[in-house]
VEXNU-775426 format. One record per atom (N, C-alpha, C): residue number from 1; residue in one letter; x, z, y; atom name. Coordinates in steps of 0.1 Angstrom, whole numbers, plus 5000, padded with zeros to 4 digits. Example, Ala and Ser with C-alpha at 12.3 -4.5 7.8 and 13.67 -1.06 7.14 Angstrom:
BEGIN
<1,"A",<5132,5078,4943>,"N">
<1,"A",<5123,5078,4955>,"CA">
<1,"A",<5132,5078,4967>,"C">
<2,"S",<5128,5071,4978>,"N">
<2,"S",<5137,5071,4989>,"CA">
<2,"S",<5129,5079,5000>,"C">
REM end
This chain:
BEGIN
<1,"X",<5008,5000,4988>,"N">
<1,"X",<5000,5000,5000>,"CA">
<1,"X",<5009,5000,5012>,"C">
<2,"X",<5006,4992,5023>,"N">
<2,"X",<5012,4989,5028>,"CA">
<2,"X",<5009,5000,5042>,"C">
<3,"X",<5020,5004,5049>,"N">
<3,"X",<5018,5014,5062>,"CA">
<3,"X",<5015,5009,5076>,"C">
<4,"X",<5021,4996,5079>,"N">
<4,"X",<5018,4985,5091>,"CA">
<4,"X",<5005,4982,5093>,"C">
<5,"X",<5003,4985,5104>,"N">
<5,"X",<4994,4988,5113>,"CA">
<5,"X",<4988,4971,5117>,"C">
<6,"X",<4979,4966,5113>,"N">
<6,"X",<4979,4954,5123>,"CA">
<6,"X",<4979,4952,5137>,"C">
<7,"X",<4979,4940,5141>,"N">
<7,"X",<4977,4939,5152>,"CA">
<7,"X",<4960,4938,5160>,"C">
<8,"X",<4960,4940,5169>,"N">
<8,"X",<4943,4938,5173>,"CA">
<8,"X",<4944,4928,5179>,"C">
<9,"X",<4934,4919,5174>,"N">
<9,"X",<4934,4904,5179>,"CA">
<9,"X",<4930,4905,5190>,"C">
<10,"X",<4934,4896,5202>,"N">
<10,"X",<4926,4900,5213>,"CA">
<10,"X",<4919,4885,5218>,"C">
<11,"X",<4907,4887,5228>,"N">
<11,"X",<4901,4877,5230>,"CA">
<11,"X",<4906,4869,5238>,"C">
<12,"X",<4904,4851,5237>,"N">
<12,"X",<4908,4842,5241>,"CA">
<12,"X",<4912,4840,5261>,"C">
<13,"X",<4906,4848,5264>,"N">
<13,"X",<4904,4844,5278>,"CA">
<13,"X",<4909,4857,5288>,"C">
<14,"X",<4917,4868,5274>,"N">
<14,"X",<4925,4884,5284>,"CA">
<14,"X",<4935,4880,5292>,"C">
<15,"X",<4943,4871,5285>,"N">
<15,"X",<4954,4866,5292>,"CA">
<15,"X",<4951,4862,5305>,"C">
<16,"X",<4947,4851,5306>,"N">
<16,"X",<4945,4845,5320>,"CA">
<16,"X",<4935,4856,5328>,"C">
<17,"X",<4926,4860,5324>,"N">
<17,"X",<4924,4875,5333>,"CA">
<17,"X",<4935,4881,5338>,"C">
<18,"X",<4944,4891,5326>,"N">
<18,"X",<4957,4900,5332>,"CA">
<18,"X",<4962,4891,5339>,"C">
<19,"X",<4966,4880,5337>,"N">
<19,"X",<4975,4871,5351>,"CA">
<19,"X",<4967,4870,5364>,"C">
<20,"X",<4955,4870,5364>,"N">
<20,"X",<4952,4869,5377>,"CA">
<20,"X",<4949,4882,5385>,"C">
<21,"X",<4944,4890,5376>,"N">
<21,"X",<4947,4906,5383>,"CA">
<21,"X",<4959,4909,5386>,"C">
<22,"X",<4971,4909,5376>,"N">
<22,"X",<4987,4904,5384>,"CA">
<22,"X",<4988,4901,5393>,"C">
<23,"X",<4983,4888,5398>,"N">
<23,"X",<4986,4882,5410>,"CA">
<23,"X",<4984,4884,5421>,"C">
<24,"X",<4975,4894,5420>,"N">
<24,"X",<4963,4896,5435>,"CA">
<24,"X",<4973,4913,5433>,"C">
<25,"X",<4981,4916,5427>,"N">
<25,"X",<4989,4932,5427>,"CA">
<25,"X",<4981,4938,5419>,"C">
<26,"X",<4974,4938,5413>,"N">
<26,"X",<4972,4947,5407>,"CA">
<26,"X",<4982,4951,5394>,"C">
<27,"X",<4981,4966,5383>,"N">
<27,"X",<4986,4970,5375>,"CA">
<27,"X",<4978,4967,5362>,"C">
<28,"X",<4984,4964,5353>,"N">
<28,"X",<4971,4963,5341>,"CA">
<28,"X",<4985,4965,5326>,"C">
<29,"X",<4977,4974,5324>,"N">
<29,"X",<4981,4980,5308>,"CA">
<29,"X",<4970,4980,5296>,"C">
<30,"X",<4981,4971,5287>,"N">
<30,"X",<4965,4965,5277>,"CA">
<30,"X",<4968,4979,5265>,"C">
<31,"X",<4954,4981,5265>,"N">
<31,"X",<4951,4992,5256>,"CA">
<31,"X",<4952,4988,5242>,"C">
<32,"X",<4948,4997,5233>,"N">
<32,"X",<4942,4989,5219>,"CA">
<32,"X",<4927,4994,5216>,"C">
<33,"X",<4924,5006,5219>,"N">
<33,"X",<4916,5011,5216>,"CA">
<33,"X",<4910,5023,5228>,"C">
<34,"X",<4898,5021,5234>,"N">
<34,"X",<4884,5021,5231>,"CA">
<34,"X",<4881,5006,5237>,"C">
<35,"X",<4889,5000,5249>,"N">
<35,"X",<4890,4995,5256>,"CA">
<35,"X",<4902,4982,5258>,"C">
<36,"X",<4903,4972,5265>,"N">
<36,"X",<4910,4958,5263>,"CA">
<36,"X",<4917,4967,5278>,"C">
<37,"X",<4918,4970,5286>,"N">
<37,"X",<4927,4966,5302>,"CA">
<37,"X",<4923,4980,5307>,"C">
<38,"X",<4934,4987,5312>,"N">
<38,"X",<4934,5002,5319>,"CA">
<38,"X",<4943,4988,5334>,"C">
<39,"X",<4937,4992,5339>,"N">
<39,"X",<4939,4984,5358>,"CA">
<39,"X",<4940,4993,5368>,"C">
<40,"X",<4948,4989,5374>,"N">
<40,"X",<4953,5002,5389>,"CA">
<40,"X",<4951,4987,5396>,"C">
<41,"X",<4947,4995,5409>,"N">
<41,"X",<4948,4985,5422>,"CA">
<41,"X",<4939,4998,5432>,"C">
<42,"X",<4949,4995,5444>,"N">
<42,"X",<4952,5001,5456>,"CA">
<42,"X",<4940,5018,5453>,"C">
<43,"X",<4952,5021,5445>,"N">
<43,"X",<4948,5034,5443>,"CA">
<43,"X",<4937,5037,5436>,"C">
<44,"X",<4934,5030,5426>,"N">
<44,"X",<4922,5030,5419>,"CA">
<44,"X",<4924,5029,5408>,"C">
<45,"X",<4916,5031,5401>,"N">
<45,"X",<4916,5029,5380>,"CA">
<45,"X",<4901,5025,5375>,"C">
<46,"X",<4904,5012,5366>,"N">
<46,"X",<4895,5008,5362>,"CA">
<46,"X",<4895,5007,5348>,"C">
<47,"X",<4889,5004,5338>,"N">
<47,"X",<4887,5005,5324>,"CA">
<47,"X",<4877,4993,5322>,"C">
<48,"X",<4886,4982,5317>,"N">
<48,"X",<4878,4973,5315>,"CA">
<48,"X",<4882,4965,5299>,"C">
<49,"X",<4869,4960,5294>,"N">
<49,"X",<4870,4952,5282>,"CA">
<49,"X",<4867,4938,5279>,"C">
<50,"X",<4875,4927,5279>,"N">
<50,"X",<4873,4914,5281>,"CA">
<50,"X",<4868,4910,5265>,"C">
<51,"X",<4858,4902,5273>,"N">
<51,"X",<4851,4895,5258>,"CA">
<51,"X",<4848,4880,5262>,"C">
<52,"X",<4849,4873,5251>,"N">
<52,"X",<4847,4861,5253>,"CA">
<52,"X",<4835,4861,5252>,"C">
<53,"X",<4830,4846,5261>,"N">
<53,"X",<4815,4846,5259>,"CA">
<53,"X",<4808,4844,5240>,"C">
<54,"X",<4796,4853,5246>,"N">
<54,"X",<4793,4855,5230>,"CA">
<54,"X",<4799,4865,5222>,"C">
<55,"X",<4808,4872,5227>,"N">
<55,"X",<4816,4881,5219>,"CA">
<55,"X",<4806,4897,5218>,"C">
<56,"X",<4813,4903,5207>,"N">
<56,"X",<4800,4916,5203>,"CA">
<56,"X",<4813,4926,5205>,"C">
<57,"X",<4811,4937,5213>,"N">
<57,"X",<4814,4948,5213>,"CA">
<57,"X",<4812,4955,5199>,"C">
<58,"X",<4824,4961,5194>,"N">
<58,"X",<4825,4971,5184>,"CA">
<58,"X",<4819,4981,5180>,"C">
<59,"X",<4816,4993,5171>,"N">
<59,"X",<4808,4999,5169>,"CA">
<59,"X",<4819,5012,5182>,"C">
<60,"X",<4831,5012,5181>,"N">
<60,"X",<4839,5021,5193>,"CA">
<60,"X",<4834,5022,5199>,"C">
<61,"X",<4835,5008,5205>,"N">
<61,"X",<4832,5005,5219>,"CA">
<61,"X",<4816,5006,5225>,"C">
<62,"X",<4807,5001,5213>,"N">
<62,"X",<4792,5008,5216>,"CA">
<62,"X",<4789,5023,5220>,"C">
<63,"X",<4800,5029,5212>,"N">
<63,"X",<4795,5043,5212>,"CA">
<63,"X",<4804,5052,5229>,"C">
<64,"X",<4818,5044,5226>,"N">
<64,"X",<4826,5047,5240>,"CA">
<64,"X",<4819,5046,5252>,"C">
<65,"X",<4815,5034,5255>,"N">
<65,"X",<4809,5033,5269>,"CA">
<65,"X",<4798,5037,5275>,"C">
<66,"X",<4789,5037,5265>,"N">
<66,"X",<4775,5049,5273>,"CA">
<66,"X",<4779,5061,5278>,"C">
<67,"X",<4792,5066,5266>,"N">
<67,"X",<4794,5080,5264>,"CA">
<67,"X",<4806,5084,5278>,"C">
<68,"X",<4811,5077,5277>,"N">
<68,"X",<4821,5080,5292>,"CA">
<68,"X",<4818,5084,5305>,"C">
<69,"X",<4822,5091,5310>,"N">
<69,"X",<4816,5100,5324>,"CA">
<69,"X",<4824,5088,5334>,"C">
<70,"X",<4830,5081,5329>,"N">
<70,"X",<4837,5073,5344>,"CA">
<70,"X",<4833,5055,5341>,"C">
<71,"X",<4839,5044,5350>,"N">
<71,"X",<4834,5035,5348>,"CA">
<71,"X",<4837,5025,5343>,"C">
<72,"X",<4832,5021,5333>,"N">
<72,"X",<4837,5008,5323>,"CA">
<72,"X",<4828,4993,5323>,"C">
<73,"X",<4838,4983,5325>,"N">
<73,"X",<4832,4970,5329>,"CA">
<73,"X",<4833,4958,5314>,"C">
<74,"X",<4828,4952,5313>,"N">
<74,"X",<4826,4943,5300>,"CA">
<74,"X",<4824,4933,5311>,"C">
<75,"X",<4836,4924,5305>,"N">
<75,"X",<4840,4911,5314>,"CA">
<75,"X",<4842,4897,5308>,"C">
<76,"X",<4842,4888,5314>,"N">
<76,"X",<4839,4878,5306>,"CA">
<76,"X",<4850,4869,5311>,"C">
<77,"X",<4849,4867,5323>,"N">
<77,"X",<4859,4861,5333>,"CA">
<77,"X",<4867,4863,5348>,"C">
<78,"X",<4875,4854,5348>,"N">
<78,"X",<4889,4857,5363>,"CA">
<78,"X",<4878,4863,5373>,"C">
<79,"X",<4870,4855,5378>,"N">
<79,"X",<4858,4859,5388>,"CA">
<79,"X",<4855,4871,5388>,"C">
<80,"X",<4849,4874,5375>,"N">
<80,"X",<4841,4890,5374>,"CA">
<80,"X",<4856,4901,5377>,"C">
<81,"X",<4862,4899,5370>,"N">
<81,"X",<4877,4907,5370>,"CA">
<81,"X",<4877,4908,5387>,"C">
<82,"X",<4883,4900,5391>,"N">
<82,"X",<4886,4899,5408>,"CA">
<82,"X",<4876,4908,5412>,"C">
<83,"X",<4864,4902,5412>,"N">
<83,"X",<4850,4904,5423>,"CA">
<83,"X",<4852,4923,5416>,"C">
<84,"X",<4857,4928,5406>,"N">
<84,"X",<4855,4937,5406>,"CA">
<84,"X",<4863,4948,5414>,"C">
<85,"X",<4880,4944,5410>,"N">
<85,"X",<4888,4952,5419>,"CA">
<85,"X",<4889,4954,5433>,"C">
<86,"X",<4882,4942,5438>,"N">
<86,"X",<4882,4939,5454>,"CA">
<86,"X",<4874,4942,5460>,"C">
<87,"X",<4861,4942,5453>,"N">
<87,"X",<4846,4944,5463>,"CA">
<87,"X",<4849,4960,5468>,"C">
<88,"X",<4853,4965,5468>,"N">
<88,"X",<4855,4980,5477>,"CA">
<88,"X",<4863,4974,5487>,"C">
<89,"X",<4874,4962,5489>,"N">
<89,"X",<4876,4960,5499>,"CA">
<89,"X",<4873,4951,5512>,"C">
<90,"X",<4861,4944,5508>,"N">
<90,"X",<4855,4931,5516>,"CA">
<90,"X",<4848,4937,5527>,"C">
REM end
């Protein structure tokens, strides 16, 4: 039996998210678990999970996110990502 941990596949479209939250300054540290993206930007923390469209949240993650006292986003795309770190600043 093997002790190696797999990898968690991640969805097709995280990348090009993290790069564009990169770009605009922000910090983004990819989780594995409850959550896809722990994000800093201008003093802030966000907790977000990228899914591709059509994609089904986990039985974790069903149970994580109602249950959390702070704020968690299910995202799909660069747009929503952005529109979310910024709108406190516009």
């Amino acid at each position: 039996m093997s002790t190696l941990r797999h990898a968690k596949q991640r969805d097709a479209n995280e990348k090009e998210i993290v790069d564009a939250l990169e770009s605009i300054g922000c910090t983004v540290f990819r989780l594995d678990t409850p959550v896809d993206l722990l994000v800093g930007y201008r003093a802030r923390n966000y907790l977000i999970e990228v899914k591709a469209p059509k994609g089904r949240l986990t039985k974790t993650q069903q149970d994580f996110i109602p249950a959390w006292k702070g704020q968690v986003r299910v995202l799909e795309t660069i747009d929503e990502a952005i529109e979310l770190v910024t709108k406190a600043y516009t």
